[in-house]
N, CA, C and O atoms as CSV, one atom per row, in Angstrom:
chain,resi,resn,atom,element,x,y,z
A,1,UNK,N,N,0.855,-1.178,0.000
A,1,UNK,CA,C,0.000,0.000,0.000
A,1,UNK,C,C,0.897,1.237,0.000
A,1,UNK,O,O,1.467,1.669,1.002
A,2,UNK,N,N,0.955,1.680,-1.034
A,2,UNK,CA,C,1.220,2.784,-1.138
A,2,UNK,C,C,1.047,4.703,-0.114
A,2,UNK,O,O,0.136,4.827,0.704
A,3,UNK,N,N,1.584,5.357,-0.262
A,3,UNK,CA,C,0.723,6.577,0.587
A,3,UNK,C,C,1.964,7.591,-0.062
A,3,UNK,O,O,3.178,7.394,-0.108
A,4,UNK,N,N,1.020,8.928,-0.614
A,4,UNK,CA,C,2.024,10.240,-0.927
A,4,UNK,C,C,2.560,10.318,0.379
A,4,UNK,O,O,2.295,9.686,1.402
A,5,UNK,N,N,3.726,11.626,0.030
A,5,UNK,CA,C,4.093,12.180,0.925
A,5,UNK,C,C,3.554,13.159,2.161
A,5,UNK,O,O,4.040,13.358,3.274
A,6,UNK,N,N,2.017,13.843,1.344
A,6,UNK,CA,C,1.258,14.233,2.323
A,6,UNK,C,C,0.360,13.735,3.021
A,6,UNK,O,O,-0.270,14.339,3.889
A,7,UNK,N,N,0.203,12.407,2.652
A,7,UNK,CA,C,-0.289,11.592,3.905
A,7,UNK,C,C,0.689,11.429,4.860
A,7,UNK,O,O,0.453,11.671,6.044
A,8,UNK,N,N,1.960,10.973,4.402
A,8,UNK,CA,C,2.719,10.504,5.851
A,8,UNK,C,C,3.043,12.048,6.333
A,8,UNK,O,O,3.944,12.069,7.171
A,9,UNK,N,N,2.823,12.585,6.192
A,9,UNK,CA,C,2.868,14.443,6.307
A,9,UNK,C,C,2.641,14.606,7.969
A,9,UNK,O,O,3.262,14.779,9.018
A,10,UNK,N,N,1.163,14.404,7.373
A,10,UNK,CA,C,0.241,14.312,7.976
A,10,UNK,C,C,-0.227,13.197,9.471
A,10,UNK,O,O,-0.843,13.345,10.526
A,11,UNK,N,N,0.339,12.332,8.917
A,11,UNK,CA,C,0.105,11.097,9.745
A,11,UNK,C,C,1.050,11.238,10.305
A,11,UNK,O,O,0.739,11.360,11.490
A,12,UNK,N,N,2.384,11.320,10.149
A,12,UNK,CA,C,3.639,11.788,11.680
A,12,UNK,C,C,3.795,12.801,12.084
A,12,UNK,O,O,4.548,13.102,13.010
A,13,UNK,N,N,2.603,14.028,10.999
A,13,UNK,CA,C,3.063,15.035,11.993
A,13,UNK,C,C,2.065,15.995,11.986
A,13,UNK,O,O,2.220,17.199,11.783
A,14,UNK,N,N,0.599,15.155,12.318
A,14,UNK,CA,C,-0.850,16.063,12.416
A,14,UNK,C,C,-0.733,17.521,13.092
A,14,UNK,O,O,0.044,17.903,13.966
A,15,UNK,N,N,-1.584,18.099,12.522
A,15,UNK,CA,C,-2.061,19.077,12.758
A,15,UNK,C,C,-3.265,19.184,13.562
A,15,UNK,O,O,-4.069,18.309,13.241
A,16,UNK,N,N,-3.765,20.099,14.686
A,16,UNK,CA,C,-4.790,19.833,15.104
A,16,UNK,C,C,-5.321,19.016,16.183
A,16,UNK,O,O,-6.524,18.856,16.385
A,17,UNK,N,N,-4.357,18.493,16.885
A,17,UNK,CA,C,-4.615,17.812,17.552
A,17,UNK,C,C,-5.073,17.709,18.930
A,17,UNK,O,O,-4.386,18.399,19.684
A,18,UNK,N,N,-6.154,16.973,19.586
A,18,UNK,CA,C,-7.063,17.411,21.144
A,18,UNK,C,C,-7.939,17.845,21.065
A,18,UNK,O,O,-8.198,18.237,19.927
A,19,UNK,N,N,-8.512,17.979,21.647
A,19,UNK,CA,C,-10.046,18.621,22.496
A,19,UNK,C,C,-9.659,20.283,22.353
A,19,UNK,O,O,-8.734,20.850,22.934
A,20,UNK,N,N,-10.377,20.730,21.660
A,20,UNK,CA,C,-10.745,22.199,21.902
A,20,UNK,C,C,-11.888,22.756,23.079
A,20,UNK,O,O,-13.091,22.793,22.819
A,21,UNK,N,N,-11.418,23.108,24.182
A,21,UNK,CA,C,-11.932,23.650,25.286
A,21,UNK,C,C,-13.383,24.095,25.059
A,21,UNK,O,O,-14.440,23.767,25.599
A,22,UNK,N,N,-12.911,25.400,23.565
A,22,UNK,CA,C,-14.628,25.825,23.957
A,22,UNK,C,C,-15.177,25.841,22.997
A,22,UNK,O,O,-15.821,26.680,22.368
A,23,UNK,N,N,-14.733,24.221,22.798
A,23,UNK,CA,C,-15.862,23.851,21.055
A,23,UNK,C,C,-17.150,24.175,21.521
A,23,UNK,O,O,-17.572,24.118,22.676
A,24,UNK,N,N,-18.007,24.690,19.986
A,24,UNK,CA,C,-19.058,24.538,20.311
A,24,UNK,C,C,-20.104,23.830,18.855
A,24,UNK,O,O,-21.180,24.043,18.296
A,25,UNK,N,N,-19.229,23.139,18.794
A,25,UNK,CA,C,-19.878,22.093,18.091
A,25,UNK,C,C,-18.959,20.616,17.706
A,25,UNK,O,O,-17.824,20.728,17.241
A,26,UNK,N,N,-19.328,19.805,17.852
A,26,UNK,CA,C,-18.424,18.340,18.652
A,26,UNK,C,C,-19.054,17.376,17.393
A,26,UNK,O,O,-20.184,17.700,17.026
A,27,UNK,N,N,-18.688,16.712,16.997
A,27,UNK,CA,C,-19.156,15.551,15.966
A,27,UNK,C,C,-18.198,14.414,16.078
A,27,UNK,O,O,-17.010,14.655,15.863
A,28,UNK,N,N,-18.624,13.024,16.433
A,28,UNK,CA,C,-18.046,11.853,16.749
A,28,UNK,C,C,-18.732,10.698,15.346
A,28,UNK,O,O,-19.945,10.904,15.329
A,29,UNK,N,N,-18.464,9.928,14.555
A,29,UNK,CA,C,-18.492,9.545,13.852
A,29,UNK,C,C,-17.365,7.897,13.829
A,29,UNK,O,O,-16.353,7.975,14.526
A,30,UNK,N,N,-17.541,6.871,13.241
A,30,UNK,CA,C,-17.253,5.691,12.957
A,30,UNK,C,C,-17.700,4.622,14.209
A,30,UNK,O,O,-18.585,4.879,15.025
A,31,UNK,N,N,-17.162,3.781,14.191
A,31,UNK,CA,C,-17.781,2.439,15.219
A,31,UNK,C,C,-16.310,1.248,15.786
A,31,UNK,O,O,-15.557,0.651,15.017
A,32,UNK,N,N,-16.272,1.199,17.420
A,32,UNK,CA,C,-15.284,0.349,17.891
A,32,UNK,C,C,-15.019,-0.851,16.565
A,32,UNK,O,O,-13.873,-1.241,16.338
A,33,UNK,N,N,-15.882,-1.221,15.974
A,33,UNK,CA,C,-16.100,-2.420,15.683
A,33,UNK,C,C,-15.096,-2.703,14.507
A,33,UNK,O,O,-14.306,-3.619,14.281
A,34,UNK,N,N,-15.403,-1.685,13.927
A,34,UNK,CA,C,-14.910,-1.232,12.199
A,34,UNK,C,C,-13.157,-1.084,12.602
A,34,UNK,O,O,-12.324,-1.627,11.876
A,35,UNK,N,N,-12.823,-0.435,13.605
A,35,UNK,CA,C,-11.497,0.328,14.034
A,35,UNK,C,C,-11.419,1.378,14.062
A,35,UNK,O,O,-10.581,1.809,14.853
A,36,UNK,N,N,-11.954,2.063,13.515
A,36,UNK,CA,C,-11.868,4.209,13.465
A,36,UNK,C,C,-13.057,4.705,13.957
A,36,UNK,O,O,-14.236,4.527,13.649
A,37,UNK,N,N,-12.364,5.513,14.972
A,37,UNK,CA,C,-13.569,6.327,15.219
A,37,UNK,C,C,-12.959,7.904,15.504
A,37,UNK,O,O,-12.125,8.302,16.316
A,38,UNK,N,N,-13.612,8.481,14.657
A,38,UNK,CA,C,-13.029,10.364,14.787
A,38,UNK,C,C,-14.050,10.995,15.351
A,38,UNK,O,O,-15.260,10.775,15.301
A,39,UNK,N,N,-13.196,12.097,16.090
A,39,UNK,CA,C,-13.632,13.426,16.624
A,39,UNK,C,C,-13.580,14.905,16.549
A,39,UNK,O,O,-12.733,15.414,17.283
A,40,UNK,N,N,-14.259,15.672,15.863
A,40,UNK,CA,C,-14.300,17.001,15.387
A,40,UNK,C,C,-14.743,17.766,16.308
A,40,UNK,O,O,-15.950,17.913,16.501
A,41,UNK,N,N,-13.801,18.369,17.018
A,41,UNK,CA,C,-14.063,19.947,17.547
A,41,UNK,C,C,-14.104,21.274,16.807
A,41,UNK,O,O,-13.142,21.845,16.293
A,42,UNK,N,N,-15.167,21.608,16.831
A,42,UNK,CA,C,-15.048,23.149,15.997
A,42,UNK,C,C,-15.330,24.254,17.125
A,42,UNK,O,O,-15.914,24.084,18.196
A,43,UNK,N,N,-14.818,25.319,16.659
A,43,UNK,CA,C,-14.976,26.579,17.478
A,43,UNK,C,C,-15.708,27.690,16.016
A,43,UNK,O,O,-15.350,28.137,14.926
A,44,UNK,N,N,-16.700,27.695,16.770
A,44,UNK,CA,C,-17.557,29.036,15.876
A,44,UNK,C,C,-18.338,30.103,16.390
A,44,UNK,O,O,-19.263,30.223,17.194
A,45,UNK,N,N,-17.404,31.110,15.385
A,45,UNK,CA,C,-17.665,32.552,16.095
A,45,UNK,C,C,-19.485,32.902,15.246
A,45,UNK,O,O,-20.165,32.386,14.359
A,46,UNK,N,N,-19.606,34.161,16.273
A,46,UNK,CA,C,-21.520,34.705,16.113
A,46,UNK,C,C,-21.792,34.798,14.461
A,46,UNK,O,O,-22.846,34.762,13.825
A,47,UNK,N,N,-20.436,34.929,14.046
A,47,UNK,CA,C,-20.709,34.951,11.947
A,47,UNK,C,C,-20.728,33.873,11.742
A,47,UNK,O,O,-21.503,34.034,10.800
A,48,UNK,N,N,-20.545,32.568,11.753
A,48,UNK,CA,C,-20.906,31.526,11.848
A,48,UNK,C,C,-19.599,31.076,10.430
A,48,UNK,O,O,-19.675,30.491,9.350
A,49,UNK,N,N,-18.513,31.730,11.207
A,49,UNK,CA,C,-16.964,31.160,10.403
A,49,UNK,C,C,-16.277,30.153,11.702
A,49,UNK,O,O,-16.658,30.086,12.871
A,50,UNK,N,N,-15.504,29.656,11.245
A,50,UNK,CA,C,-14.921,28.126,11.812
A,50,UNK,C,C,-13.747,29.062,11.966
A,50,UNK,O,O,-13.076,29.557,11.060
A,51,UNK,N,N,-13.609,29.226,13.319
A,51,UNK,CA,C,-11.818,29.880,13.950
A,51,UNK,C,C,-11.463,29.043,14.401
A,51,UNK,O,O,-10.371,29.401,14.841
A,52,UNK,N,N,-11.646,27.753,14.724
A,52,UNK,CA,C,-10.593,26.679,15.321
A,52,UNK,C,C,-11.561,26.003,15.363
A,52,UNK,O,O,-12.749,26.255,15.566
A,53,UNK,N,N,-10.472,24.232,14.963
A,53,UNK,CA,C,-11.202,23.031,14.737
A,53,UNK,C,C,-10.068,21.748,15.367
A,53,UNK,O,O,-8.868,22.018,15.422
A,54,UNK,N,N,-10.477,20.640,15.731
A,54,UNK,CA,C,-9.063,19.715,16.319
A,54,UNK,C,C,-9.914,18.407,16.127
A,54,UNK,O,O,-10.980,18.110,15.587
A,55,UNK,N,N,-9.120,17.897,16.691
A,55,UNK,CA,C,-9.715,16.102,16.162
A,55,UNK,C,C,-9.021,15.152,17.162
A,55,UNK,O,O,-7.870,15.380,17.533
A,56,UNK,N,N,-9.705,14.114,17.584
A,56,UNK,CA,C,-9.137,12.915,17.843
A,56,UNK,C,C,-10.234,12.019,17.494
A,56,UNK,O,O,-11.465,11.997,17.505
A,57,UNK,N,N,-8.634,10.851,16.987
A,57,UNK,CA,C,-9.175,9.880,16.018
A,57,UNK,C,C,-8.386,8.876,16.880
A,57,UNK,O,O,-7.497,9.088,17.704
A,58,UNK,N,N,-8.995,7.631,16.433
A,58,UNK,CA,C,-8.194,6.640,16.972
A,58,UNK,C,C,-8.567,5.563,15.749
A,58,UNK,O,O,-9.709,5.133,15.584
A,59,UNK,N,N,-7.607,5.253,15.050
A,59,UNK,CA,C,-7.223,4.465,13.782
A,59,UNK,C,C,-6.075,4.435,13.118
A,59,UNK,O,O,-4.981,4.894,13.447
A,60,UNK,N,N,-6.445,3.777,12.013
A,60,UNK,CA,C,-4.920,3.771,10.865
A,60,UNK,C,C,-4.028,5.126,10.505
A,60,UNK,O,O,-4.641,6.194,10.538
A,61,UNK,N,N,-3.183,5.138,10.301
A,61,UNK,CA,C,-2.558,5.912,9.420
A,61,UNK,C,C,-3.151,7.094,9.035
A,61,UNK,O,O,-3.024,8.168,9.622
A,62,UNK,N,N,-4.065,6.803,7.639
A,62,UNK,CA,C,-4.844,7.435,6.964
A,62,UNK,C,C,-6.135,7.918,7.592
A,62,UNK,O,O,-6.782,8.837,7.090
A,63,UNK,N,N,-6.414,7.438,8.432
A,63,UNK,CA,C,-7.617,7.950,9.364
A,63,UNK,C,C,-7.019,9.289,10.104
A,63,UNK,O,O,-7.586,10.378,10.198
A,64,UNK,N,N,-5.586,8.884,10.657
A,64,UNK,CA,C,-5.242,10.406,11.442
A,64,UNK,C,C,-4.849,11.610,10.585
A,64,UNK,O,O,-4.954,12.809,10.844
A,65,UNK,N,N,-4.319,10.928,9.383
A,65,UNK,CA,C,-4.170,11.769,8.368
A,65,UNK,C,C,-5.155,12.415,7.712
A,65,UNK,O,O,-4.910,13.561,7.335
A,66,UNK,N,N,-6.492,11.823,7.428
A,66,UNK,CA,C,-7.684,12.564,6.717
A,66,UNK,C,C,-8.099,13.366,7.878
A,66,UNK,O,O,-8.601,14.390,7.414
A,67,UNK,N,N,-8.133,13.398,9.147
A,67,UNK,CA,C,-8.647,14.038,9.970
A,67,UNK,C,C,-7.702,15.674,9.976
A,67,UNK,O,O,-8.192,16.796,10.101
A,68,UNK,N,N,-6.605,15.397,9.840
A,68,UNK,CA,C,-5.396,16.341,10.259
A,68,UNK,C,C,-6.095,17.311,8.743
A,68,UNK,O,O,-6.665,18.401,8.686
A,69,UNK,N,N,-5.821,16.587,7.972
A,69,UNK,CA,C,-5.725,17.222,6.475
A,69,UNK,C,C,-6.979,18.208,6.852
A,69,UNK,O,O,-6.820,19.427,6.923
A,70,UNK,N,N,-8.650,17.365,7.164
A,70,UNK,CA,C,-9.565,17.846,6.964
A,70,UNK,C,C,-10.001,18.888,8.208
A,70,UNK,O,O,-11.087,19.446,8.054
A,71,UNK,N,N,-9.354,19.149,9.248
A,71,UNK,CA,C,-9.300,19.992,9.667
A,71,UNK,C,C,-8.836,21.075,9.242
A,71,UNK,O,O,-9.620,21.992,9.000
A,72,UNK,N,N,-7.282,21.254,9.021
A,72,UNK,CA,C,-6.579,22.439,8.797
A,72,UNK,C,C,-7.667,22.831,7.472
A,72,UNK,O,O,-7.650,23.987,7.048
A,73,UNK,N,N,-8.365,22.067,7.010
A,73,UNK,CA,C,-8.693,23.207,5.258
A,73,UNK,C,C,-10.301,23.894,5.592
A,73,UNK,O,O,-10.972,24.564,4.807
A,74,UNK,N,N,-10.688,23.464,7.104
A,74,UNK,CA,C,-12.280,23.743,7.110
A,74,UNK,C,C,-12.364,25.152,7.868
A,74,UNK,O,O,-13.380,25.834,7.997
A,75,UNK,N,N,-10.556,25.557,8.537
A,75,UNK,CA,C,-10.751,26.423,9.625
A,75,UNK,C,C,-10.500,27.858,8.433
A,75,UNK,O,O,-9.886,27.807,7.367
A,76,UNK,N,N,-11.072,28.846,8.936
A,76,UNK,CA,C,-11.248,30.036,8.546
A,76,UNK,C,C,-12.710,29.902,7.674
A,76,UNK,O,O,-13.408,30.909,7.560
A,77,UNK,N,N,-13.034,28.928,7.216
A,77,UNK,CA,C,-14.890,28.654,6.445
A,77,UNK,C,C,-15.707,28.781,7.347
A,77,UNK,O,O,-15.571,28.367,8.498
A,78,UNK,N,N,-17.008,29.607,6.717
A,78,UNK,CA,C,-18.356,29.736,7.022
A,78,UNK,C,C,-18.865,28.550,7.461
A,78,UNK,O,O,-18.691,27.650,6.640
A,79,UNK,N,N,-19.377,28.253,8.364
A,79,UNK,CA,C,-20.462,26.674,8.480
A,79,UNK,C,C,-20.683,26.172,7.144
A,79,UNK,O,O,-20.299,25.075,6.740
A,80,UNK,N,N,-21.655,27.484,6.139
A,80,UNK,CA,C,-22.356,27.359,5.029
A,80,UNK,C,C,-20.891,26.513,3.480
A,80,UNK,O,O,-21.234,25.847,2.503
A,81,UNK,N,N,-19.778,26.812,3.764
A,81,UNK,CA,C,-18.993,26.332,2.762
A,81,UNK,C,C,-18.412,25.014,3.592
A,81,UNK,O,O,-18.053,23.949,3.089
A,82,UNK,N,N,-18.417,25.341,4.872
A,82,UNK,CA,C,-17.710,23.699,5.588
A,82,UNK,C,C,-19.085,22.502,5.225
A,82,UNK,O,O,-19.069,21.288,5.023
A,83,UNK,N,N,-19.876,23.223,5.252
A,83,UNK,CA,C,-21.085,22.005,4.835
A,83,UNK,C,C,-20.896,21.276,3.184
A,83,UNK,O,O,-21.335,20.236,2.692
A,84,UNK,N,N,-20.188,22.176,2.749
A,84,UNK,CA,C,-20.741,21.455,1.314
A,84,UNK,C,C,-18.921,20.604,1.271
A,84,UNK,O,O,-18.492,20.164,0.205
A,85,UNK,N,N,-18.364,20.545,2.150
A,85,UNK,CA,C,-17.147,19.675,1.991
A,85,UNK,C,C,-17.561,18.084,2.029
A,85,UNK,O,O,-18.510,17.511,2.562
A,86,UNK,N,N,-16.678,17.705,1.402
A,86,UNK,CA,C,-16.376,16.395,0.835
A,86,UNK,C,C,-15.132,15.304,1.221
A,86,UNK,O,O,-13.987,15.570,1.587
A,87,UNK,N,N,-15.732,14.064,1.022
A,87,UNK,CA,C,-14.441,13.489,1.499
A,87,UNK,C,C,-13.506,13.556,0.280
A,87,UNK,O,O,-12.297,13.459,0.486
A,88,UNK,N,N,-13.980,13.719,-1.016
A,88,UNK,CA,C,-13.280,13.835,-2.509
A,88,UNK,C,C,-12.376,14.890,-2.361
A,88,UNK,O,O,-11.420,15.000,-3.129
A,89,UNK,N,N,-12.657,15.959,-1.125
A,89,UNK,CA,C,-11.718,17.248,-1.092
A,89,UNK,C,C,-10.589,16.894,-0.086
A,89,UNK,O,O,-9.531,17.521,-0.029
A,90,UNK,N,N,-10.915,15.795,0.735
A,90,UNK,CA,C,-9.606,15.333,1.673
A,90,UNK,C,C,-8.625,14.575,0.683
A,90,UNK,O,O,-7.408,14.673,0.529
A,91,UNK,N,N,-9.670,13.715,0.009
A,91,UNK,CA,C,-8.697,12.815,-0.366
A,91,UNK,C,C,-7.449,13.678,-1.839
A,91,UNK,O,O,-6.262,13.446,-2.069
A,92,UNK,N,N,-8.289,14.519,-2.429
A,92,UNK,CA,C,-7.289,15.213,-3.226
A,92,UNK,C,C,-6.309,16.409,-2.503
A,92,UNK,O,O,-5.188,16.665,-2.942
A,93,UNK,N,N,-6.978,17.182,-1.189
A,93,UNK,CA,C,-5.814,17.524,-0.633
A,93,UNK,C,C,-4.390,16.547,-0.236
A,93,UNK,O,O,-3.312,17.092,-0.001
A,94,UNK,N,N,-4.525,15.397,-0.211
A,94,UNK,CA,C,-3.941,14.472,0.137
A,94,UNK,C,C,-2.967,13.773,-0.911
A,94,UNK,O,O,-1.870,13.288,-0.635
A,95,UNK,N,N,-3.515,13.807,-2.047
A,95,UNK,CA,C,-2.798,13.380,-2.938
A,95,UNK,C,C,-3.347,12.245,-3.665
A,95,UNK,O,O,-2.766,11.759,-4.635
A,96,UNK,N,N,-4.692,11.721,-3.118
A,96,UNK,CA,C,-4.825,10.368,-2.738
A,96,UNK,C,C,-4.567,9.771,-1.937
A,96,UNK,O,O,-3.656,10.096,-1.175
A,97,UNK,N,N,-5.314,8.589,-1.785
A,97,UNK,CA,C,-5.506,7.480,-0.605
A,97,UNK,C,C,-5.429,6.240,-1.347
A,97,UNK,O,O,-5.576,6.334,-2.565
A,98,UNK,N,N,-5.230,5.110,-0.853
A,98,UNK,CA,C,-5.630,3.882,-1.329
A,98,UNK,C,C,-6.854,3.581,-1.629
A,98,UNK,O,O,-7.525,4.280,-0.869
A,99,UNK,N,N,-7.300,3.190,-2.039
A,99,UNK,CA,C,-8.828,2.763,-2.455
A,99,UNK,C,C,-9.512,2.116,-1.348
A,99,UNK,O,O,-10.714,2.276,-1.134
A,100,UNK,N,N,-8.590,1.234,-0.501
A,100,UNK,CA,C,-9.178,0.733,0.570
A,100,UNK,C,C,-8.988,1.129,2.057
A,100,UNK,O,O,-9.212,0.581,3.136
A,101,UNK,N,N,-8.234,2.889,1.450
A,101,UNK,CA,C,-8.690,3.789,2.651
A,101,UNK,C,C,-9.596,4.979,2.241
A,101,UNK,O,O,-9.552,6.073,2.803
A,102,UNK,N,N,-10.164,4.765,1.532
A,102,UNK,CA,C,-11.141,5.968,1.466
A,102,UNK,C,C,-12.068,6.296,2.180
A,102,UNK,O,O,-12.661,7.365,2.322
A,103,UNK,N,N,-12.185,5.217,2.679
A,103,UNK,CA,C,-13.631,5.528,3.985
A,103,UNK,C,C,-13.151,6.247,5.299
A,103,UNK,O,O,-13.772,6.677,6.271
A,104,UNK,N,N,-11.526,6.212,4.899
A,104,UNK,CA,C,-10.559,7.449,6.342
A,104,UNK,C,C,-11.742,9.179,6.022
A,104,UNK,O,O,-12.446,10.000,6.609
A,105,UNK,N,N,-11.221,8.807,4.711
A,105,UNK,CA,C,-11.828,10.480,4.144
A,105,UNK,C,C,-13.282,10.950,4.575
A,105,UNK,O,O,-13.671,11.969,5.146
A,106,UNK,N,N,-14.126,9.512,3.954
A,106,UNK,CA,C,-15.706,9.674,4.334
A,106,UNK,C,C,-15.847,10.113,6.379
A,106,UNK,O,O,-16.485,10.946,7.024
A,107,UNK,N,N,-15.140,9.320,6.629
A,107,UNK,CA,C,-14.866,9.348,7.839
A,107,UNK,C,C,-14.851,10.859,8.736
A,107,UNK,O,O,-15.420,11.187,9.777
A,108,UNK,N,N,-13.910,11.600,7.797
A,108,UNK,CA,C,-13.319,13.296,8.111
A,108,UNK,C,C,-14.731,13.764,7.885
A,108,UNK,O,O,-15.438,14.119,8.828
A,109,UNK,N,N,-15.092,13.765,6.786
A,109,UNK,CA,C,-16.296,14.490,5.843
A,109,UNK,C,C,-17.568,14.037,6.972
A,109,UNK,O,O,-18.134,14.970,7.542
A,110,UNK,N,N,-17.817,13.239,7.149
A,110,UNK,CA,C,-18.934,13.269,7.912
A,110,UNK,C,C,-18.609,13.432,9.533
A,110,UNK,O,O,-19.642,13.277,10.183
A,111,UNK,N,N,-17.748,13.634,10.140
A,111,UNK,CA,C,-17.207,14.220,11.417
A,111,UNK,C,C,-17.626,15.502,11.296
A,111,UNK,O,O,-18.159,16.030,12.272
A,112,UNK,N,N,-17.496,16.075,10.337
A,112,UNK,CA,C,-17.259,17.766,10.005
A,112,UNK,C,C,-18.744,18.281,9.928
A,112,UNK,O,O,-19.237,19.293,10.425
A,113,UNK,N,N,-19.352,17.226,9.109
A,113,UNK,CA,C,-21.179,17.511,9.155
A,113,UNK,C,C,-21.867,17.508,10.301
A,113,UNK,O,O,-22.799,18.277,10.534
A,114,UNK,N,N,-21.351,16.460,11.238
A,114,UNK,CA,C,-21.781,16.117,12.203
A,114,UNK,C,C,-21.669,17.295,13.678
A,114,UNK,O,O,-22.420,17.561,14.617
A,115,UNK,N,N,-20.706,17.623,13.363
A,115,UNK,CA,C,-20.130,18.928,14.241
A,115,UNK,C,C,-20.753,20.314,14.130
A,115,UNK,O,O,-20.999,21.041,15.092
A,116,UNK,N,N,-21.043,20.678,12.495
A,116,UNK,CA,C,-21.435,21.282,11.944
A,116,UNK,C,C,-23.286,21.532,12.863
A,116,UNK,O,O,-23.830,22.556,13.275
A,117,UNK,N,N,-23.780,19.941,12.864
A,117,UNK,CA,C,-25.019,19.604,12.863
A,117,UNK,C,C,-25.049,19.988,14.292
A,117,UNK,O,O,-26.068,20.670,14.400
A,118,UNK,N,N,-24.369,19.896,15.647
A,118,UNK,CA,C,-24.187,19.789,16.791
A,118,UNK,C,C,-24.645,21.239,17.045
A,118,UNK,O,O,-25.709,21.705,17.452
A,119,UNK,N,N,-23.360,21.846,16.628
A,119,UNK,CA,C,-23.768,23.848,16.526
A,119,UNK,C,C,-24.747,23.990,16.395
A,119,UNK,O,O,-25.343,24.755,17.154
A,120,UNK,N,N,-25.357,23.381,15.453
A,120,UNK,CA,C,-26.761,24.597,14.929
A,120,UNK,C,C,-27.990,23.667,16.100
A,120,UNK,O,O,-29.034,24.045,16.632
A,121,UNK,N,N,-27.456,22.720,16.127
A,121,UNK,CA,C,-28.588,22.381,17.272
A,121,UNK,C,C,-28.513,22.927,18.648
A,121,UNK,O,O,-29.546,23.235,19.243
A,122,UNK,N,N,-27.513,23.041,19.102
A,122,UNK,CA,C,-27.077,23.703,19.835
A,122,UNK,C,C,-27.492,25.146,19.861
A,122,UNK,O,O,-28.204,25.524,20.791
A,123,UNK,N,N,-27.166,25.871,19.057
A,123,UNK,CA,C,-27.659,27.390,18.643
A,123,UNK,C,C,-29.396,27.787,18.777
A,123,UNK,O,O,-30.057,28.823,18.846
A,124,UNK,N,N,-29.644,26.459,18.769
A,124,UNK,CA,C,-31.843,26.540,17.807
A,124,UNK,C,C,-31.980,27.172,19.213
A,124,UNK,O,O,-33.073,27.583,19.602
């Protein structure tokens, strides 16, 4: 199995990493069962832009790596543009993934929705 250089980038030397104190929107995503399970902290200010985001993941390689990647690219975005992200946008920040890590990416991408989803429920 192959991996670019910005996966192992990434994977020895994440970005983002821990519990953000005064997230206010949290998204947990994957299953013990599978092996990965990620965690998205976002911090969002009253304009509803993403000033800080962090993650813990506990998985492969490419799992800490799609998380790292898909953090650093969501912070400074509106909710409204972090919503329409993709795991197709991790995995090409990345360089690519293996085919039979792509579900690291889906993984990021729906952490990020999920967090996303937390806020605004949170907010109602």
């Amino acid at each position: 199995m192959e991996y670019t250089d910005v996966v192992m980038e990434n994977f020895t030397c994440p970005k983002h990493v821990g519990e953000l104190e005064d997230a206010n929107g949290i998204g947990q995503v994957g299953s013990p069962a599978c092996g990965d399970i990620m965690k998205i902290f976002l911090k969002i200010n009253d304009d509803g832009v993403i000033e800080d985001a962090s993650f813990k993941t506990f998985g492969c390689g490419a799992a800490v790596a799609s998380s790292s990647m898909a953090t650093d690219m969501i912070i400074g975005k509106t909710i409204e543009e972090a919503g329409k992200f993709k795991n197709s946008d991790v995995v090409d920040a990345l360089g690519g993934l293996p085919s039979e890590k792509i579900h690291c990416s889906v993984l990021a991408a729906e952490a990020i929705q999920a967090a996303i989803a937390d806020y605004q429920n949170n907010k109602a």
